[in-house]
FIRO-233701 format. One record per residue (C-alpha): residue number from 1; z, y, x; residue in one letter. Coordinates in Angstrom, 3 decimals. Last residue first. Layout:
+-----+----------+----------+----------+------+
| seq |        z |        y |        x | type |
+-----+----------+----------+----------+------+
| NUM |        Z |        Y |        X |    a |
...
+-----+----------+----------+----------+------+
***
This chain:
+-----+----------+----------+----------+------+
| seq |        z |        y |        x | type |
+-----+----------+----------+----------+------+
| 183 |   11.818 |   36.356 |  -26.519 |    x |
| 182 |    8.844 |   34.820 |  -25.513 |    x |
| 181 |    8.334 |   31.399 |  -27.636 |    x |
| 180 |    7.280 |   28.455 |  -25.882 |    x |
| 179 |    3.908 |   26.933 |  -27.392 |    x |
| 178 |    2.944 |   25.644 |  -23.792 |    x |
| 177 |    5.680 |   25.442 |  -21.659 |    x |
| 176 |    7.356 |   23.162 |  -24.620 |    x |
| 175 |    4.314 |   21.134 |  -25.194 |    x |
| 174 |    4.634 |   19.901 |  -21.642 |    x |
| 173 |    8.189 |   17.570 |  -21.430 |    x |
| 172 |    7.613 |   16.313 |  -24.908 |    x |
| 171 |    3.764 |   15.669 |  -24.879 |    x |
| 170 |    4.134 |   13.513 |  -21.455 |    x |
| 169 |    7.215 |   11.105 |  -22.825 |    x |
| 168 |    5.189 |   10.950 |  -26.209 |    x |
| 167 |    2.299 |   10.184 |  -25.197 |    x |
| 166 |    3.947 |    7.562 |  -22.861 |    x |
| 165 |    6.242 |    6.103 |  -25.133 |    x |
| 164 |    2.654 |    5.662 |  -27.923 |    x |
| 163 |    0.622 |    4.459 |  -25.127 |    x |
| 162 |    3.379 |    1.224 |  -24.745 |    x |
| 161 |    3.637 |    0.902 |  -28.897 |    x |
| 160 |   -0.305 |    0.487 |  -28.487 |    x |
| 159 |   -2.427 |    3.636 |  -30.018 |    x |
| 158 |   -5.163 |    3.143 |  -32.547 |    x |
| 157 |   -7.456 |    5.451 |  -31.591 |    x |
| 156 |   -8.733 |    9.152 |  -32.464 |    x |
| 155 |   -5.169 |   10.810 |  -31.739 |    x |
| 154 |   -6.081 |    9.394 |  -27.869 |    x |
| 153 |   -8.264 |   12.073 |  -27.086 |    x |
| 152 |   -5.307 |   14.666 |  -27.448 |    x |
| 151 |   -3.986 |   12.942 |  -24.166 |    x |
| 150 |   -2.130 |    9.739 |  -23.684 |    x |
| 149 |   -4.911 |    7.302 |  -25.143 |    x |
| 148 |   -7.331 |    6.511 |  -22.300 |    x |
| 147 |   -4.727 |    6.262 |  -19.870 |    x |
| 146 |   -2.738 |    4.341 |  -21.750 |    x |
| 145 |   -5.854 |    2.225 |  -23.147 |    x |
| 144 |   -6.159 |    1.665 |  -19.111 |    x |
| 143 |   -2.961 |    0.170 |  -19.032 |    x |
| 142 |   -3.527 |   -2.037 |  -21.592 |    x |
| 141 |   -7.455 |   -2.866 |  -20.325 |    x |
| 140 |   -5.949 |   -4.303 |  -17.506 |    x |
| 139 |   -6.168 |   -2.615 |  -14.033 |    x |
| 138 |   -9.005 |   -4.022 |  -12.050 |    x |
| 137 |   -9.386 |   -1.040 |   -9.451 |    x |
| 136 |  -12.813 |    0.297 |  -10.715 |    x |
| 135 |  -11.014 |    0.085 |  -14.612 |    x |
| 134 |   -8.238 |    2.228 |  -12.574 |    x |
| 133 |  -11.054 |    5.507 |  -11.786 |    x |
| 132 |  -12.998 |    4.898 |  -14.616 |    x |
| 131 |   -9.808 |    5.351 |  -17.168 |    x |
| 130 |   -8.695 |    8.060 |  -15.077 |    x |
| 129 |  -11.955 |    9.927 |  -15.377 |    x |
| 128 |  -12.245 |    9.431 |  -19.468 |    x |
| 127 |   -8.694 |   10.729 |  -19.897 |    x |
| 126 |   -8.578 |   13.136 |  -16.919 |    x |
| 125 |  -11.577 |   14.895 |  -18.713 |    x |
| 124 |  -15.015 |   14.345 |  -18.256 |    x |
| 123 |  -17.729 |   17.559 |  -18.713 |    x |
| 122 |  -15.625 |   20.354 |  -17.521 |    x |
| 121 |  -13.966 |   18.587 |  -15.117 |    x |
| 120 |  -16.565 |   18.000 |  -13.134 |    x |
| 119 |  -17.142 |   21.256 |  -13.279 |    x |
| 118 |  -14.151 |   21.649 |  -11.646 |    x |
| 117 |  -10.710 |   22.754 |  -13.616 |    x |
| 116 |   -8.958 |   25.111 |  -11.595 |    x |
| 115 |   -6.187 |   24.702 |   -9.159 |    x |
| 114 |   -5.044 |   27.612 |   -6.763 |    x |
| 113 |   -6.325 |   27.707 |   -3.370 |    x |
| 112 |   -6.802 |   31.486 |   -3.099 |    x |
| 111 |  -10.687 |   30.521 |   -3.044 |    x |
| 110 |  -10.236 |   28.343 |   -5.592 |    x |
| 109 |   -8.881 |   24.521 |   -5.531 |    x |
| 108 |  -10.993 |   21.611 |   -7.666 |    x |
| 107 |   -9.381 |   19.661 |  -10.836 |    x |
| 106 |  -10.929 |   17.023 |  -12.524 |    x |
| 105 |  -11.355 |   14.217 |  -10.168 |    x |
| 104 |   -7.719 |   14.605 |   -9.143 |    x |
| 103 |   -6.822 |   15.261 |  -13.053 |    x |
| 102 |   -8.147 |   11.751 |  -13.283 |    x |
| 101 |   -5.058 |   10.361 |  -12.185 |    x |
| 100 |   -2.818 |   11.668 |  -15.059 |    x |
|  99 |   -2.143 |    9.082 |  -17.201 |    x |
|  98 |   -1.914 |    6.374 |  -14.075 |    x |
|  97 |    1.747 |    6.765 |  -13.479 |    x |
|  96 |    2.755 |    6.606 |  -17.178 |    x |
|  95 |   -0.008 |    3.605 |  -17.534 |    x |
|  94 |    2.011 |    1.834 |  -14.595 |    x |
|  93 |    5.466 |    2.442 |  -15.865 |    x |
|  92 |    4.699 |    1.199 |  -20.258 |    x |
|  91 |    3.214 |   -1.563 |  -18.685 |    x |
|  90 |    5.298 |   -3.142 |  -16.283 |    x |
|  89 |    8.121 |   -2.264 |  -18.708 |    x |
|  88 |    5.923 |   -4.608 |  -21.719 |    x |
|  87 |    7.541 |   -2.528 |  -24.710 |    x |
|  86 |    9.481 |   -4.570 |  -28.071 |    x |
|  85 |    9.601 |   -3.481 |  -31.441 |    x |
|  84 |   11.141 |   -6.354 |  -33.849 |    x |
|  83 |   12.920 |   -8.236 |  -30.604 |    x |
|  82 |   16.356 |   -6.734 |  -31.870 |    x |
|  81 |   15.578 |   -3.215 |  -32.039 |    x |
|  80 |   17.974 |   -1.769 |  -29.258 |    x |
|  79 |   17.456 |   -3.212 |  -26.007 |    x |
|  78 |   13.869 |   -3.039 |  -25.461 |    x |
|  77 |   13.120 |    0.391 |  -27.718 |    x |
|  76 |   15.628 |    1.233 |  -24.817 |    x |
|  75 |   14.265 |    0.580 |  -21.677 |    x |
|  74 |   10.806 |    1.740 |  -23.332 |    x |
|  73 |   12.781 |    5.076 |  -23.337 |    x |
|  72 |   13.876 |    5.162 |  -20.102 |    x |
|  71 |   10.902 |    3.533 |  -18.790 |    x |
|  70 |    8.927 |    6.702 |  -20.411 |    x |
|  69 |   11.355 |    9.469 |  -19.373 |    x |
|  68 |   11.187 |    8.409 |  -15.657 |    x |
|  67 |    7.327 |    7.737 |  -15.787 |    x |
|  66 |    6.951 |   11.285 |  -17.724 |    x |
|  65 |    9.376 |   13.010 |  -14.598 |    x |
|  64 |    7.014 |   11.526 |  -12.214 |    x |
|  63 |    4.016 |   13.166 |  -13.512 |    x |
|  62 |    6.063 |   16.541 |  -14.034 |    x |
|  61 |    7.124 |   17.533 |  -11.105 |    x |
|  60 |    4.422 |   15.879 |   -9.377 |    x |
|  59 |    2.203 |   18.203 |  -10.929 |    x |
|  58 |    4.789 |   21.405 |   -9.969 |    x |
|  57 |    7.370 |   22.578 |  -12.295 |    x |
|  56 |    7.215 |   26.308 |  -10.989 |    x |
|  55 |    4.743 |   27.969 |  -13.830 |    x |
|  54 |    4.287 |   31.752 |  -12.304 |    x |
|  53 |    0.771 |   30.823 |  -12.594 |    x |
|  52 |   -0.103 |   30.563 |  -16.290 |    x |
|  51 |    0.917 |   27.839 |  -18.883 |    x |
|  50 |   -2.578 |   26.239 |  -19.500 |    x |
|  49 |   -3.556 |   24.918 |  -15.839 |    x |
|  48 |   -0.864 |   21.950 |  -16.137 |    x |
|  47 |    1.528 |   20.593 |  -13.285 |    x |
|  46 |    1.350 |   23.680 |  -11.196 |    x |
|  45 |   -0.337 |   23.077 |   -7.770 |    x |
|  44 |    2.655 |   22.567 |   -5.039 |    x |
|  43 |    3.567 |   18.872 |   -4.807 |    x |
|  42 |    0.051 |   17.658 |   -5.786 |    x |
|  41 |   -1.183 |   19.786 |   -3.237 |    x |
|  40 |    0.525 |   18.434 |   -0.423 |    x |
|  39 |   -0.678 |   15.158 |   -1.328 |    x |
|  38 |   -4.512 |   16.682 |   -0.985 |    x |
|  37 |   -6.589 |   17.724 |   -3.812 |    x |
|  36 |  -10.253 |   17.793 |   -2.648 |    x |
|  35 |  -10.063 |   14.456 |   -4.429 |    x |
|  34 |  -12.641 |   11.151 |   -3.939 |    x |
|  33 |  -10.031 |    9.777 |   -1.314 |    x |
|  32 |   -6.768 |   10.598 |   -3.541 |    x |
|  31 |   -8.013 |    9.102 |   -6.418 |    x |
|  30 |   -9.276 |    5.895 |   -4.518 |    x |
|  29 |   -5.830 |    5.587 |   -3.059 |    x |
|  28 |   -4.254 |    6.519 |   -6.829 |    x |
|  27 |   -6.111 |    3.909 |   -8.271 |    x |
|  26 |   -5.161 |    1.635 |   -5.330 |    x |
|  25 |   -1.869 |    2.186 |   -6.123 |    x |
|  24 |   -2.030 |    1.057 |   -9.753 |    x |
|  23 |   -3.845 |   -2.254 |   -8.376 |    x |
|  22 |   -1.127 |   -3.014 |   -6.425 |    x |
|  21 |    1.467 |   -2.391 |   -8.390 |    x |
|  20 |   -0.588 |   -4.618 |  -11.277 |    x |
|  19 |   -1.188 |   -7.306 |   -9.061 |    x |
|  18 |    2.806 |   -7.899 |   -7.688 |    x |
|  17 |    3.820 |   -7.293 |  -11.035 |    x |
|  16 |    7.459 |   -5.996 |  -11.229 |    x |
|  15 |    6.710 |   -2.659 |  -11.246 |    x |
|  14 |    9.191 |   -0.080 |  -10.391 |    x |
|  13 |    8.692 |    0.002 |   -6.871 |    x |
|  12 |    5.797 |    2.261 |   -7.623 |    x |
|  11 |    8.466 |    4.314 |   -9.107 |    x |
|  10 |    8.143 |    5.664 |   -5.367 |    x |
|   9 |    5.062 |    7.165 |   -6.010 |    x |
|   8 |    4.211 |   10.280 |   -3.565 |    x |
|   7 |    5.236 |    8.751 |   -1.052 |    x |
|   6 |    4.385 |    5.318 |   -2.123 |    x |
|   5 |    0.575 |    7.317 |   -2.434 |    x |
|   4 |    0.782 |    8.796 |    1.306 |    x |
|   3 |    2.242 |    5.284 |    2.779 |    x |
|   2 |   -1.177 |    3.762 |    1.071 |    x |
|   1 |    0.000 |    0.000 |    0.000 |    x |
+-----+----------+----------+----------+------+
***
């Protein structure tokens, strides 16, 4: 495994599936490669272009923050309704690390090196990106349906109860900075 992606994925760890680790690192190897975003980057650029740039939560910030807030939660759902609603953990961790890898295809730096949506970017979101990206790598089509399904994109589709944590874990710690009143 990539020292720079462990770095910047320690809830790598997380995953219990030799394969699927693996093949969710990779995704973020061939990420990184194909990005002009660099791992220093990802620790600086704001986590979402819509809030400004005064915005100090920082992409990694937040990506890692949704995988924390979507085991936690699939943790739960686990213990707590009796078998009836249940979440694969292996699952549920590697889609929330992989919803956001296409933003490395989709973003590009500016003269001033602040992130702006590429042209690439323009025409293929993260959603459709990502997907690409991890379906190159072999991850199964219920991580990928994460991927697919975690942004607005996904309201179209039938989402899994594992997309569903992860929607939710990413729309609750971003919606926030984005309708926040000023007061």
């Amino acid at each position: 495994m990539n020292k720079n992606v462990l770095a910047l994925w320690p809830e790598l760890n997380w995953i219990k599936n030799d394969d699927l680790r693996e093949k969710t690192a990779k995704t973020w190897e061939i990420a990184l490669e194909r990005s002009v975003l660099t791992v220093d980057d990802l620790n600086r650029i704001p986590f979402t272009l819509l809030c400004g740039p005064n915005l100090k939560v920082t992409f990694m910030d937040h990506k890692r923050s949704v995988v924390h807030i979507a085991r936690d939660a699939a943790q739960k759902i686990n213990e707590m309704y009796h078998g009836e609603l249940t979440a694969d953990m292996d699952v549920v961790i590697a889609g929330a690390i992989l919803a956001d890898v296409g933003k490395l295809l989709e973003y590009v730096l500016d003269e001033n090196g602040k992130a702006v949506q590429g042209t690439y970017g323009k025409y293929l979101r993260h959603p459709f990106s990502g997907v690409s990206l991890a379906e190159e790598c072999g991850v199964p089509a219920e991580v990928c349906h994460i991927i697919a399904a975690h942004a607005g994109e996904g309201n179209m589709v039938k989402r899994t109860t594992e997309a569903y944590i992860v929607h939710h874990a990413d729309f609750m710690t971003f919606l926030p900075f984005k309708e926040r009143l000023i007061v």
